[in-house]
C-alpha positions, -999 to 999 in steps of 0.1 A, spaced: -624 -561 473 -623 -572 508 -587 -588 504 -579 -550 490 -595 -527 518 -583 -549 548 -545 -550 537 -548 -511 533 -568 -506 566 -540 -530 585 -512 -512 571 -529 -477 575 -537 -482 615 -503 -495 633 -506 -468 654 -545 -470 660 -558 -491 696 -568 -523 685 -605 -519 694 -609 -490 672 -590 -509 642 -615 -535 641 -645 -507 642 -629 -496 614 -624 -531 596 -659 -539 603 -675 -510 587 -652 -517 556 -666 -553 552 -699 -537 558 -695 -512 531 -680 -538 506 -707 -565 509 -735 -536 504 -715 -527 469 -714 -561 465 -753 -562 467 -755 -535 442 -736 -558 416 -756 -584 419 -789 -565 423 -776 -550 391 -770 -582 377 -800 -598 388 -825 -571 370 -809 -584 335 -805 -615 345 -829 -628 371 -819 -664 365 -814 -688 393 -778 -681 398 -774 -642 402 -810 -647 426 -783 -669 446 -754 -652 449 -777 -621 457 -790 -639 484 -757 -656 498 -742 -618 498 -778 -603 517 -766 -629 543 -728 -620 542 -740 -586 549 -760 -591 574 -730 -611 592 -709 -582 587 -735 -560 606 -736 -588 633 -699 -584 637 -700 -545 637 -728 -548 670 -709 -572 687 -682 -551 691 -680 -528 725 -685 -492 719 -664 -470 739 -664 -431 744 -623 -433 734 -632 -444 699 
């Protein structure tokens, strides 16, 4: 999924300034790692063995990254 969204985004935004092309990458990755939560939160309620509890963990942290990423980016009034 992520693979997927940032080759579209990259080829979509040539013309874009950089700054806002990352905004927008960041808020993909954001958005694909919270539907990747929903999988596994899906997953885990059948299955709440040891593995699908990890992975559901390891992608509450990648999102959380993802939202560290987003706010360390500088917010300007041109974007």
């Amino acid at each position: 999924i992520d693979i997927l969204i940032d080759t579209r985004h990259r080829g979509s935004d040539r013309d874009q300034p950089p700054a806002r092309t990352d905004k927008l990458l960041a808020l993909t990755n954001i958005e694909a790692e919270t539907a990747e939560i929903g999988f596994w939160l899906t997953m885990f309620k059948y299955r709440p063995a040891r593995p699908e509890s990890q992975y559901l963990l390891r992608k509450i942290g990648e999102q959380h990254d993802a939202l560290s990423q987003y706010r360390k980016l500088i917010v300007t009034t041109s974007d």
